[in-house]
C-alpha positions as CSV (number, residue, x, y, z in Angstrom):
1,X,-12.4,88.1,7.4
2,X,-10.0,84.9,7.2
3,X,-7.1,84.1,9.5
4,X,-3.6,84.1,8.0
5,X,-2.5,81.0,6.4
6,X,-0.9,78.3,7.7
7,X,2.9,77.8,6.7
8,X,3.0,75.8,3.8
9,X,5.3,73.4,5.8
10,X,2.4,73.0,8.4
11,X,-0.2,72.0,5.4
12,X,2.3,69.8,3.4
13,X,3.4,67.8,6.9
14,X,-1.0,67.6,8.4
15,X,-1.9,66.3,4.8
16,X,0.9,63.6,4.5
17,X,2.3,62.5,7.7
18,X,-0.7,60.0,8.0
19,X,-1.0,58.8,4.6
20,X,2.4,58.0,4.9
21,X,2.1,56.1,8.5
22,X,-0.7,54.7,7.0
23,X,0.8,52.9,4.3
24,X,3.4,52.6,6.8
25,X,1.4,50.3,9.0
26,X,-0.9,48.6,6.2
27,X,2.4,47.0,4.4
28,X,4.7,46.5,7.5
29,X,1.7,44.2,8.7
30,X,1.8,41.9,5.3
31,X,5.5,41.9,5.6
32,X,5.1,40.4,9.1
33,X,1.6,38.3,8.2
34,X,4.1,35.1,8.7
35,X,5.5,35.8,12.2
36,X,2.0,37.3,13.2
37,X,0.3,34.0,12.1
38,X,2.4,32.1,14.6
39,X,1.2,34.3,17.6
40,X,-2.5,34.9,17.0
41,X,-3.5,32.3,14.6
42,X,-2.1,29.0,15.2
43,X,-3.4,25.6,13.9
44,X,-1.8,22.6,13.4
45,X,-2.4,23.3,9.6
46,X,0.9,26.3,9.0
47,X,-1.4,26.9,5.5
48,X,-4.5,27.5,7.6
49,X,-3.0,30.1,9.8
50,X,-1.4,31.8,6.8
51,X,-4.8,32.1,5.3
52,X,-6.0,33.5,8.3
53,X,-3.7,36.2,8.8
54,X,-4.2,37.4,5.3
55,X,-7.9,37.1,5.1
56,X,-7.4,39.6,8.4
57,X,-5.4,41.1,5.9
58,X,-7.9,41.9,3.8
59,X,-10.6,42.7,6.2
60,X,-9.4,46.6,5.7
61,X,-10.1,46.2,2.0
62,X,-13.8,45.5,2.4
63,X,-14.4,48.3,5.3
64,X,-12.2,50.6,3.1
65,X,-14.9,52.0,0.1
66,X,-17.6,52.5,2.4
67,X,-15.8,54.2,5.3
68,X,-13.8,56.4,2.6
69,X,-17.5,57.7,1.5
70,X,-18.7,58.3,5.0
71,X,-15.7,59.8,6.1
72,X,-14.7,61.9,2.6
73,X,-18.7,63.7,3.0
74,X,-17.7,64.2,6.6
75,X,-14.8,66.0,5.1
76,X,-17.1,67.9,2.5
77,X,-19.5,68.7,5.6
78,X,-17.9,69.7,8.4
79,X,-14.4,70.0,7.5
80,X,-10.7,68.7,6.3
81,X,-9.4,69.2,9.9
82,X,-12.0,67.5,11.6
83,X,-11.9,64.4,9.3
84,X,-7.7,64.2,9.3
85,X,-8.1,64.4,12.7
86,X,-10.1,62.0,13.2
87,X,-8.5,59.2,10.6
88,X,-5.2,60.0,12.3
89,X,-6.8,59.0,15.7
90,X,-8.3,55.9,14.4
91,X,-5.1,55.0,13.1
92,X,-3.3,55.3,16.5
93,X,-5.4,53.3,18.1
94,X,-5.2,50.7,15.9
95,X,-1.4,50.3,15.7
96,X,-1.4,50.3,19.4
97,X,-4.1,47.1,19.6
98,X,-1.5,45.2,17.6
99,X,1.6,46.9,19.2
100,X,0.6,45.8,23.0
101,X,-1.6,42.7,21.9
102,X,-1.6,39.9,24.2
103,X,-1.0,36.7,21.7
104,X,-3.2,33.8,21.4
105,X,-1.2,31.6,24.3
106,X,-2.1,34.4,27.2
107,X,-5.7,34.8,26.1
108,X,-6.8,32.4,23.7
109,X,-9.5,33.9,21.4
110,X,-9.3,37.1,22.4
111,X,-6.1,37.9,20.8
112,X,-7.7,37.0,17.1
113,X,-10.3,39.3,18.2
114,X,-8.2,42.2,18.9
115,X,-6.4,41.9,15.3
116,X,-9.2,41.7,13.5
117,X,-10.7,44.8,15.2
118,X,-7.3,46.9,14.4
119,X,-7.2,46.2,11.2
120,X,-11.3,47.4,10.6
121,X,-10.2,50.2,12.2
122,X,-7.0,50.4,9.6
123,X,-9.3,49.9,6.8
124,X,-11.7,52.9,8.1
125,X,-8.6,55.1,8.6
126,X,-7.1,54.3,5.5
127,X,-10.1,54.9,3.3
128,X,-10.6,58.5,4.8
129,X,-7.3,59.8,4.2
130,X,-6.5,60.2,0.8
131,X,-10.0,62.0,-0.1
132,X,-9.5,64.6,2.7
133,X,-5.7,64.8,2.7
134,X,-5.3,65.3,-1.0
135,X,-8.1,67.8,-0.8
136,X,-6.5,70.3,1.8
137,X,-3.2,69.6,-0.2
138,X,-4.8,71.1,-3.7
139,X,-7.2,73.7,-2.0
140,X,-3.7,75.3,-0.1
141,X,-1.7,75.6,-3.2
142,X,-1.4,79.0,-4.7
143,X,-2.1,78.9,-8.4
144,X,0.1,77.2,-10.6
145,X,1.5,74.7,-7.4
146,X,-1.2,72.6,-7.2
147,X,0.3,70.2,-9.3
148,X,3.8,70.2,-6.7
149,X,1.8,70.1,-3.8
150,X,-1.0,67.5,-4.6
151,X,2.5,65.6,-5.7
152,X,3.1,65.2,-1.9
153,X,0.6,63.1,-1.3
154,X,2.1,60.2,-3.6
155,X,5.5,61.2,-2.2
156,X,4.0,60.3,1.5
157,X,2.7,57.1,0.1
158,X,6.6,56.5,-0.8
159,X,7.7,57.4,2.5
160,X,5.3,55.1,4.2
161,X,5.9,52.2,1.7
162,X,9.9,52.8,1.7
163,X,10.1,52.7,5.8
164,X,8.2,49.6,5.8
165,X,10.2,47.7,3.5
166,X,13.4,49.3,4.8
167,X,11.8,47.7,8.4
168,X,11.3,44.5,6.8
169,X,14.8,44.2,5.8
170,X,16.0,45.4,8.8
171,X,14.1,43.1,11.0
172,X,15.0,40.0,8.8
173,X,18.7,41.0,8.8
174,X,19.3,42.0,12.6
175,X,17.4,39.8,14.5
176,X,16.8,36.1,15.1
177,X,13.8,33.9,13.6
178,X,13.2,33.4,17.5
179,X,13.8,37.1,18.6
180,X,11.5,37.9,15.6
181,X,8.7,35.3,16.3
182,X,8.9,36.5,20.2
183,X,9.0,39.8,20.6
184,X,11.0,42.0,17.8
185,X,7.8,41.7,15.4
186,X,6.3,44.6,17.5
187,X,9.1,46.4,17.0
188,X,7.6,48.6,13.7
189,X,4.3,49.1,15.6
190,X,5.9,50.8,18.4
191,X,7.6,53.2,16.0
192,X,3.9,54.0,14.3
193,X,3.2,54.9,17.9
194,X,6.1,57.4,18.4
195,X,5.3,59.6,15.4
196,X,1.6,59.5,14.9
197,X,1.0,61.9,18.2
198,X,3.2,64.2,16.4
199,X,0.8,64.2,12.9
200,X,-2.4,64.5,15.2
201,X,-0.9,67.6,16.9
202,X,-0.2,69.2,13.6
203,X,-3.6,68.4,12.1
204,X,-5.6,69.6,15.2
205,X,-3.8,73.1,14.5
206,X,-4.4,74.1,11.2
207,X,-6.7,76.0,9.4
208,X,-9.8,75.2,7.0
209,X,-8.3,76.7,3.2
210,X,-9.9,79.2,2.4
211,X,-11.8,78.4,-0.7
212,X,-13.6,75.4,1.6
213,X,-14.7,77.7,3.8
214,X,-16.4,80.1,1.4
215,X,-17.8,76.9,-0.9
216,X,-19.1,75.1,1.7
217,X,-23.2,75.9,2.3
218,X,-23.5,73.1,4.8
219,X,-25.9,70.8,2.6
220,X,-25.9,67.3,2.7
221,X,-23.6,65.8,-0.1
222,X,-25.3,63.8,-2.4
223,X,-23.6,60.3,-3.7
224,X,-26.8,60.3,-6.4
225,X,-25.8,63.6,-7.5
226,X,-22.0,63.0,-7.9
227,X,-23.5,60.0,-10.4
228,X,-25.7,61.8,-12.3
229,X,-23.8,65.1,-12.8
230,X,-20.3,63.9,-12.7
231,X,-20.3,60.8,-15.2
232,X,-17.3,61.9,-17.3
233,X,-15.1,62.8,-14.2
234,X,-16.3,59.4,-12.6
235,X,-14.9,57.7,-15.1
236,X,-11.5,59.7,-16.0
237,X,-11.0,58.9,-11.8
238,X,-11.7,55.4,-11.7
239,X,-9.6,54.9,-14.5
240,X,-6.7,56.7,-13.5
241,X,-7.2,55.7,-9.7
242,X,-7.3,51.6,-10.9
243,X,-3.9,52.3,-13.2
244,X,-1.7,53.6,-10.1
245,X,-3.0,51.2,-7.5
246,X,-2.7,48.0,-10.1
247,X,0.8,49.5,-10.8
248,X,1.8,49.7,-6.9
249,X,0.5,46.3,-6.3
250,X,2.0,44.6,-8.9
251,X,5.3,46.1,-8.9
252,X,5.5,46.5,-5.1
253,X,3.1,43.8,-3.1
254,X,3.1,41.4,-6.1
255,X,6.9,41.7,-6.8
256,X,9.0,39.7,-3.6
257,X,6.3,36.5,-4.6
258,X,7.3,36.9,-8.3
259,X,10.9,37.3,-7.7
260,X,11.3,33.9,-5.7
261,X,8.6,31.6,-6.9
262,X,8.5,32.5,-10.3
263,X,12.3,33.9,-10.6
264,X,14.0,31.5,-8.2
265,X,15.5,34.5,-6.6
266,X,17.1,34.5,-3.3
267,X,14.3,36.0,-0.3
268,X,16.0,39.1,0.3
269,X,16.7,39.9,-3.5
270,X,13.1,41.9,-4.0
271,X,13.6,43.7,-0.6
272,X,16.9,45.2,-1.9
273,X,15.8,46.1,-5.0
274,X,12.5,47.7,-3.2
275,X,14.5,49.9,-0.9
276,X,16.8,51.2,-4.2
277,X,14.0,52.1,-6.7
278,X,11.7,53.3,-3.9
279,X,13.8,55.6,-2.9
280,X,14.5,56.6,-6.3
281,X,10.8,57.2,-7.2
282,X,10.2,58.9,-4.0
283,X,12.5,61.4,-5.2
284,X,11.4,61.9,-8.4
285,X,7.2,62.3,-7.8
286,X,7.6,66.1,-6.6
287,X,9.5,67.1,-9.6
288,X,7.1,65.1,-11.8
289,X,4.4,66.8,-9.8
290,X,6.1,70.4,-10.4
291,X,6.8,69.6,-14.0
292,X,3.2,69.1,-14.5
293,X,2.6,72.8,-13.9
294,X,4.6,73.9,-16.2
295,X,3.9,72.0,-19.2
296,X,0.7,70.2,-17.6
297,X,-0.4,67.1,-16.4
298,X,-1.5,65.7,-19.3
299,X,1.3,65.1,-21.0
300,X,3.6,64.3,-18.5
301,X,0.5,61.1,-17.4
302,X,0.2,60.4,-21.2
303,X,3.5,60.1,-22.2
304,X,4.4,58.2,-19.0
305,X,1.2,55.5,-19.4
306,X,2.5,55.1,-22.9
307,X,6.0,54.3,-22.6
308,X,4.8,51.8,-19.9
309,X,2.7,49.8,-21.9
310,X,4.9,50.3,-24.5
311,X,7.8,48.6,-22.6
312,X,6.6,46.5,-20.1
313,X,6.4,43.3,-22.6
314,X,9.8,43.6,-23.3
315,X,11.3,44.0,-19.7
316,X,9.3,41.2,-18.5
317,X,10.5,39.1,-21.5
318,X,14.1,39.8,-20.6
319,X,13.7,39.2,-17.1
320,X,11.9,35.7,-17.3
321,X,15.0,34.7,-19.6
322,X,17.4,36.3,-17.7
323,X,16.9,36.3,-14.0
324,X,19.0,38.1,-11.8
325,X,18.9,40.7,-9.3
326,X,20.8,43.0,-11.8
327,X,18.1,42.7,-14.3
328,X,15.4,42.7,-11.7
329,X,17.2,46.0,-10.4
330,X,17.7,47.3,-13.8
331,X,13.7,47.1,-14.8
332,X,12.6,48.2,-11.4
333,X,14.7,51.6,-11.9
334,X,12.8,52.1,-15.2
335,X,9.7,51.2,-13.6
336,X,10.1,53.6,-10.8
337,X,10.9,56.5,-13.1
338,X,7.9,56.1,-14.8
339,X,5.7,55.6,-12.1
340,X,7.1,58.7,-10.7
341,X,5.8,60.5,-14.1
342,X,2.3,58.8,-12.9
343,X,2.1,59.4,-9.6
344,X,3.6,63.0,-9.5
345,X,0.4,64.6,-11.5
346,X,-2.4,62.7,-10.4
347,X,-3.6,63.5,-7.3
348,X,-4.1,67.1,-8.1
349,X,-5.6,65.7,-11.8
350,X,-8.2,63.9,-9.6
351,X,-8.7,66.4,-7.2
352,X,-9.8,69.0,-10.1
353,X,-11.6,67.2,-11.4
354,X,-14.5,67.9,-8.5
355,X,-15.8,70.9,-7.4
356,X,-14.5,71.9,-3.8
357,X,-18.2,71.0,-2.5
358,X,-17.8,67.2,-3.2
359,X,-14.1,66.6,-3.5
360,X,-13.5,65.1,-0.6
361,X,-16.4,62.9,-1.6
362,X,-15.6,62.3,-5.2
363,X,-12.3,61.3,-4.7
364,X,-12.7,58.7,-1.6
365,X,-15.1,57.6,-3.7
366,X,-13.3,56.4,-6.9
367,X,-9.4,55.7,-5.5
368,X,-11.0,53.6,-2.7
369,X,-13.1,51.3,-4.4
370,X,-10.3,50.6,-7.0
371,X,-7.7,50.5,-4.4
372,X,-10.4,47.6,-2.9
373,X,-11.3,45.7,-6.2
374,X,-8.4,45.7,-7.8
375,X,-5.5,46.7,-5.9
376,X,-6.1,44.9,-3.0
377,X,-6.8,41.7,-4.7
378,X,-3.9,41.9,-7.3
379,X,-1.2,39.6,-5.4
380,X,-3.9,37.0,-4.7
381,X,-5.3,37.2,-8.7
382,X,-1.8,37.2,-9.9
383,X,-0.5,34.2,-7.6
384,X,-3.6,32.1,-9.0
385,X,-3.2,32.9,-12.5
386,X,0.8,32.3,-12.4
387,X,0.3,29.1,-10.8
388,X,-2.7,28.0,-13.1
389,X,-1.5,28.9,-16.0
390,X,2.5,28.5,-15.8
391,X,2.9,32.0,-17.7
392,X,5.9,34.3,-16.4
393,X,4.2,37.1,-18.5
394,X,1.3,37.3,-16.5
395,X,2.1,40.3,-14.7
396,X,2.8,41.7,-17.9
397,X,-0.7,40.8,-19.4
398,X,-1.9,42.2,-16.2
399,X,-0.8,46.0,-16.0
400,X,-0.8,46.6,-19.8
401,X,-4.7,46.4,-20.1
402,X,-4.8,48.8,-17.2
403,X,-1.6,50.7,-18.3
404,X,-4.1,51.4,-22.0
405,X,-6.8,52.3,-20.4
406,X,-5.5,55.2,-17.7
407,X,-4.2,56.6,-21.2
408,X,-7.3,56.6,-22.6
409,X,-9.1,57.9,-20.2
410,X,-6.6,61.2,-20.6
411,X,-8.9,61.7,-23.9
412,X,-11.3,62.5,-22.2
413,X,-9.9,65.1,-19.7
414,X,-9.9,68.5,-20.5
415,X,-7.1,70.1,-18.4
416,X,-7.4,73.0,-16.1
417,X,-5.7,76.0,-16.4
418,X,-2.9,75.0,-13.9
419,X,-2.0,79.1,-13.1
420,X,-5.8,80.1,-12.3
421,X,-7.1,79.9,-8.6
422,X,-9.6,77.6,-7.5
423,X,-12.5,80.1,-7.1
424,X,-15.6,80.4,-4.7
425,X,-18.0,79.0,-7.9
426,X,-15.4,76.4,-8.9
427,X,-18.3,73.7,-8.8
428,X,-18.7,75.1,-12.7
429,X,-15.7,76.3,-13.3
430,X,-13.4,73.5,-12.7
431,X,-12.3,71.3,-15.9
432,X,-14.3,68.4,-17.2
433,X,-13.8,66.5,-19.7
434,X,-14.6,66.7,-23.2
435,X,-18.8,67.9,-23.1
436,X,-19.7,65.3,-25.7
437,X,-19.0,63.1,-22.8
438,X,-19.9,64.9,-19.9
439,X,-23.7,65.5,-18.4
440,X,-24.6,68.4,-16.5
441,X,-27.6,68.9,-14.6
442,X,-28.7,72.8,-14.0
């Protein structure tokens, strides 16, 4: 016999409260890499420090693949509430290292230490959330929701990315360089601090779904076996998890260095246009997301991947000969509504396609090793090649290879019936792509 759901409010607010503190966190501490150089890596070289910082910066994007898999078969093994519990956890205690951080003028080396320590423990937070998060999202949702609730997930990742730019400008804009440099900088860390207690209450309170409970046979999850029986579904989720991260980073991380190096923009130009269209698009990924169970993810992802590629020659084009925030504004809008088309579908597209046994797994897997070798490596790649080459259009060239090859990969999906239940023996009844493609080991 199984206990009585949880409200759906209750698994909606456990699955994305951290992802969105998360993301939260991650991009609030690149907005403030400039102040936080200052305090805990100073040199006589301003370059140096900056370097520094952002190589700290990156120190999440290494630990982030492998603690994803550890954590994500954690999640397949013992249990979605026992691994969102314990990402949630990691993650407070790593915004309150940088929150109450002594800098490096009271204790020397020490203070280095203690950022480069919170954000490995970021990194491991961060790459065990989405796996286990969007998998208690898609196994809750009653047949033909899955699609509006895995859309929830992206919708958090909006939250957390809107809050911290809306911080950013907020910081810039109320306080002094000097209040900023001295004290306010811990300002968005100390608000981290005030809701995360709340997200770890939630997710030590709710229930295992259902369908994990009766899947699960307690054997050790295989990484070999997800290789050699999964090839097809590997492929469709690397794909589609490469085109939305290279998408985010370009058009969100990449964008305020575009706008004023390349654009001769003013500094707060990006940040305003951030806070509209993110806002925007965080508004529009649910109904994406619902749409998709009506007439199906496929289409909605296809169409959407299309008209990017189709269009993003053109806008860039018009921008690099027009600059102005209006025309940045104008192209981000358009940009954000088809993101939103993106972003609404897929996480319950790449949730079904794994069985409930290894979906935690499967999915930590692909999004955080893209999210690693690509995503996080985008501003940096984009920066070079900009400055190397003198081409405006190299975002463009950038996202439309990737932009082609999420709608490829479409081809090779075979959609699940979105009404039907995810069953006890959905390790073979689940959608995979076309078989021609596929390989299946009995």
């Amino acid at each position: 016999m199984y206990k009585k759901k949880d409200a759906p409010w209750k698994t909606v607010v456990a699955s994305t409260i951290g992802n969105a503190l998360e993301w939260y966190d991650f991009l609030i501490y690149g907005y403030l890499s400039v102040v936080i150089a200052k305090q805990f890596f100073p040199t006589d070289d301003p370059v140096t420090s900056m370097l520094l910082t952002t190589a700290t910066f990156g120190v999440g994007f290494i630990i982030r693949p492998i603690a994803g898999i550890v954590i994500g078969m954690y999640a397949d093994r013992v249990g979605r509430k026992a691994a969102l519990s314990f990402v949630i956890f990691l993650m407070l205690i790593s915004t309150a290292m940088l929150a109450f951080s002594p800098t490096y003028k009271q204790v020397g080396i020490l203070a280095p230490i203690i950022v480069v320590c919170s954000r490995i423990l970021q990194g491991i937070s961060v790459g065990g959330e989405f796996g286990s998060a969007t998998a208690l999202l898609i196994e809750y949702a009653p047949p033909g929701r899955r699609g509006f609730y895995g859309s929830w997930q992206m919708f958090a990742q909006s939250i957390g990315v809107f809050m911290s730019t809306l911080m950013g400008a907020v910081l810039t804009s109320v306080f002094t360089a000097e209040a900023l440099s001295s004290w306010a900088w811990r300002l968005p860390f100390l608000f981290g601090l005030v809701i995360g207690p709340i997200g770890f209450y939630i997710r030590r309170n709710i229930q295992e779904p259902d369908v994990f409970v009766r899947a699960n046979k307690a054997k050790t999850v295989s990484i070999k076996e997800i290789f050699s029986r999964y090839p097809a579904e590997l492929f469709v989720s690397f794909a589609l998890g490469a085109v939305t991260n290279i998408m985010v980073y370009v058009l969100i991380a990449y964008l305020p260095i575009y706008a004023v190096q390349s654009l001769n923009l003013p500094l707060n130009a990006p940040f305003t246009v951030l806070t509209v269209t993110l806002a925007v698009r965080m508004v529009l990924v649910p109904l994406f997301g619902h749409l998709s169970d009506k007439i199906g993810r496929k289409i909605i992802m296809g169409t959407a991947l299309t008209l990017f590629a189709l269009s993003i020659y053109p806008a860039f084009m018009w921008l690099t000969n027009h600059p102005s925030m209006s025309g940045l504004m104008a192209i981000e809008l358009v940009f954000a509504l088809l993101m939103a088309a993106t972003l609404g579908p897929v996480s319950a597209t790449l949730a079904e396609l794994f069985p409930t046994s290894i979906r935690s797994t499967g999915l930590s897997l692909t999004y955080n090793l893209t999210a690693s070798l690509l995503g996080g490596f985008t501003p940096f790649m984009l920066t070079w090649l900009v400055a190397r080459t003198g081409d405006k259009l190299m975002p463009a060239h950038y996202l439309v290879g990737f932009l082609v090859l999420g709608a490829v990969s479409l081809l090779f999906y075979k959609e699940r019936d979105t009404q039907a239940a995810l069953t006890d023996d959905d390790n073979e009844t689940l959608a995979a792509p076309d078989t021609s493609f596929s390989v299946r080991v009995n």
